[in-house]
C-alpha positions in Angstrom: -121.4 -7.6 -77.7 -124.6 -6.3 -79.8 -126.3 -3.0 -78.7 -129.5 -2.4 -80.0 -132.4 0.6 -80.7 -135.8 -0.3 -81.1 -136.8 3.3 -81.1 -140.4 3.5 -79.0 -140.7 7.1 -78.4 -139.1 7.2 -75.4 -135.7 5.8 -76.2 -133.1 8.0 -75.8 -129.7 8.3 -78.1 -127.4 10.5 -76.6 -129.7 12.9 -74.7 -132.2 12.9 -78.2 -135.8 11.6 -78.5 -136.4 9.6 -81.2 -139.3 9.2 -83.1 -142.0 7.0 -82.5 -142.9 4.0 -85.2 -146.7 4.0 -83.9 -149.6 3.8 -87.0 -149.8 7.8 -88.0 -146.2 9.0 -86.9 -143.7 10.0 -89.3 -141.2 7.0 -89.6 -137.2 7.4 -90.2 -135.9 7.4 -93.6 -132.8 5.2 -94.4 -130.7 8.2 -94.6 -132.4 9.8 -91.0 -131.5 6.2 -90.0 -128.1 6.2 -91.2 -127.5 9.5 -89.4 -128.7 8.2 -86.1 -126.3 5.2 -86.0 -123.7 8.1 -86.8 -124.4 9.7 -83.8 -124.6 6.9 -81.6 -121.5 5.2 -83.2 -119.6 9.2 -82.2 -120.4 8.1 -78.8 -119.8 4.7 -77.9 -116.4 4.8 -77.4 -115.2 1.4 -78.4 -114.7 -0.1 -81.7 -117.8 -1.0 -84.2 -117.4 -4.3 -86.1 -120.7 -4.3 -88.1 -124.1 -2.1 -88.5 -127.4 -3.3 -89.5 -130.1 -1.0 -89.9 -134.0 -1.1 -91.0 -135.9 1.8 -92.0 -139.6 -0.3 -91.8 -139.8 -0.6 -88.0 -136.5 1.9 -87.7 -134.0 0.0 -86.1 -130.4 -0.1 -85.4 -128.3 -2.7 -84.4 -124.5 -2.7 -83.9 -121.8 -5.2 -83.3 -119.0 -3.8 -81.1 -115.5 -5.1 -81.4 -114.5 -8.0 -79.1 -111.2 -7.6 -77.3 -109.6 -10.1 -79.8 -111.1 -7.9 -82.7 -109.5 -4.9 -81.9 -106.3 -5.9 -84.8 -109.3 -5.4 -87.4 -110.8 -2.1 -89.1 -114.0 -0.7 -88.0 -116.7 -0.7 -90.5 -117.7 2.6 -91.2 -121.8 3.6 -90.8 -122.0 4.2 -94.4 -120.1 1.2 -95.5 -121.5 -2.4 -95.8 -124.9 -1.6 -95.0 -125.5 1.6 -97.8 -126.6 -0.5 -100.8 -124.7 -0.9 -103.7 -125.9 1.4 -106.8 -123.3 0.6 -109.4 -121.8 -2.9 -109.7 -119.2 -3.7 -106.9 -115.6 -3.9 -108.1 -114.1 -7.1 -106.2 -111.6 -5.5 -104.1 -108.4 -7.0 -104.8 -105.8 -7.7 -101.9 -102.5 -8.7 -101.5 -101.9 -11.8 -100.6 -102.0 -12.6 -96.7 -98.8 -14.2 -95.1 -98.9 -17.3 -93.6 -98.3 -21.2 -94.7 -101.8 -21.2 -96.7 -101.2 -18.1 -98.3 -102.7 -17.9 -101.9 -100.5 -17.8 -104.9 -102.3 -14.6 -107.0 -104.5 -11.7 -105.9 -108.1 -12.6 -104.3 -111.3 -11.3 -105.3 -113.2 -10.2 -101.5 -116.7 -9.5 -101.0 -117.4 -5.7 -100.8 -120.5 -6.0 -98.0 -121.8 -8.2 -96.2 -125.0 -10.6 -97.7 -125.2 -14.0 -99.4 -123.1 -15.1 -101.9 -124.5 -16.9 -105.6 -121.9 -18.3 -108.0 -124.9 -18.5 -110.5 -127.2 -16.1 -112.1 -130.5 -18.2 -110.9 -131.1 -21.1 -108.8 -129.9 -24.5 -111.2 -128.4 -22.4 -114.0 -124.5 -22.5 -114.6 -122.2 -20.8 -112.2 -120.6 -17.9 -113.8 -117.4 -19.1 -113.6 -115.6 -22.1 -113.2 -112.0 -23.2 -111.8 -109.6 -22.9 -114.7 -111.9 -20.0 -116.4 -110.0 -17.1 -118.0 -111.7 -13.8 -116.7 -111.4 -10.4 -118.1 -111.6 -7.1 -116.2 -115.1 -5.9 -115.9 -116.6 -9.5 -115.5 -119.5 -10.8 -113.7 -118.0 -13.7 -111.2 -121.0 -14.0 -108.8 -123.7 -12.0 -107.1 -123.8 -11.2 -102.9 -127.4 -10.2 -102.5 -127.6 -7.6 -99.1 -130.8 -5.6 -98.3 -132.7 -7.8 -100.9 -130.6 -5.7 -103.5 -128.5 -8.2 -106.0 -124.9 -6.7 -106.4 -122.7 -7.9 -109.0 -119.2 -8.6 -108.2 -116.5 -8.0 -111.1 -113.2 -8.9 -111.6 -111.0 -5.5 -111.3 -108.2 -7.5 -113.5 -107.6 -10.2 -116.3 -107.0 -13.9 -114.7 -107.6 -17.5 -114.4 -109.6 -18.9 -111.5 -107.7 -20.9 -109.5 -109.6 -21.8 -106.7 -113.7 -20.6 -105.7 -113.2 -19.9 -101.7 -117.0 -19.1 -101.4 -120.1 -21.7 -101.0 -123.3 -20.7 -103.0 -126.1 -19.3 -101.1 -123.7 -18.8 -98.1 -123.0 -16.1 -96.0 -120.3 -13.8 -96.1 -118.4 -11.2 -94.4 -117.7 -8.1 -95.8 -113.7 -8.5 -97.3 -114.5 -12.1 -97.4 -112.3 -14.1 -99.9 -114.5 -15.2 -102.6 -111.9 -16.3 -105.7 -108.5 -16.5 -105.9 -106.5 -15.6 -109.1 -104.0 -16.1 -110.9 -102.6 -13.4 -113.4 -100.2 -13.8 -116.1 
């Protein structure tokens, strides 16, 4: 289920007018922006799996949690969609149970975007299956917001298997890598 502002000057978010986008207005901020989804998010009720916003035509869309969704964490207003300043430490989980289970710690996407396992389109992927990593090292790229975020290893390791696809989408706590550590 999606619920979505396009604010017109007459929309209403909990009992508040929002601003109008016409030529001449003032337009939203990101940060205004971010602060509207807040309130809205407050009173909603239910569950938020994902928020997109736009500060251009100030817009706000958000992904409520489907009844089967409910087991997962909701994403925070200022999580995923706040860009990335610094270079995103791959978050490093334990391993999940189940028959496929991976062997080491995984390397997950920290927000959601598109993934590159290369520095530029037809250049060398940064790393390869078998590669020894070191803490602190680049392993791929997940652009969001047309912002391109480094993700780092948080630990020394061999590649053992790449989960992700270049140039595809991901989730945010996506498995991208999965290690192995000595």
């Amino acid at each position: 289920m999606t619920s979505a502002i396009e604010h017109n000057g007459t929309d209403r978010v909990l009992g508040r007018v929002l601003p109008d986008p016409a030529p001449g207005n003032r337009q939203l901020t990101l940060s205004e922006l971010r602060e509207e989804a807040e309130l809205l998010i407050s009173g909603l009720g239910s569950p938020v799996r994902r928020v997109s916003l736009r500060a251009g035509v100030n817009a706000v869309e958000i992904d409520l949690a489907s009844p089967e969704d409910t087991a997962a964490p909701a994403v925070p207003a200022s999580g995923p969609a706040a860009p990335a300043v610094a270079p995103a430490a791959a978050a490093v989980a334990p391993p999940p149970a189940g028959p496929e289970a991976p062997a080491g710690p995984t390397v997950r996407a920290p927000l959601v975007g598109t993934v590159y396992l290369a520095p530029e389109p037809g250049a060398e992927p940064f790393v390869a299956v078998g590669d020894r990593v070191s803490q602190g090292q680049q392993l791929a790229i997940v652009e969001a917001m047309k912002l391109m975020n480094p993700i780092v290893a948080d630990r020394d390791g061999t590649i053992a298997r790449i989960v992700a696809e270049d140039a595809a989408m991901v989730e945010f706590d996506a498995v991208l890598f999965e290690l192995e550590v000595e």
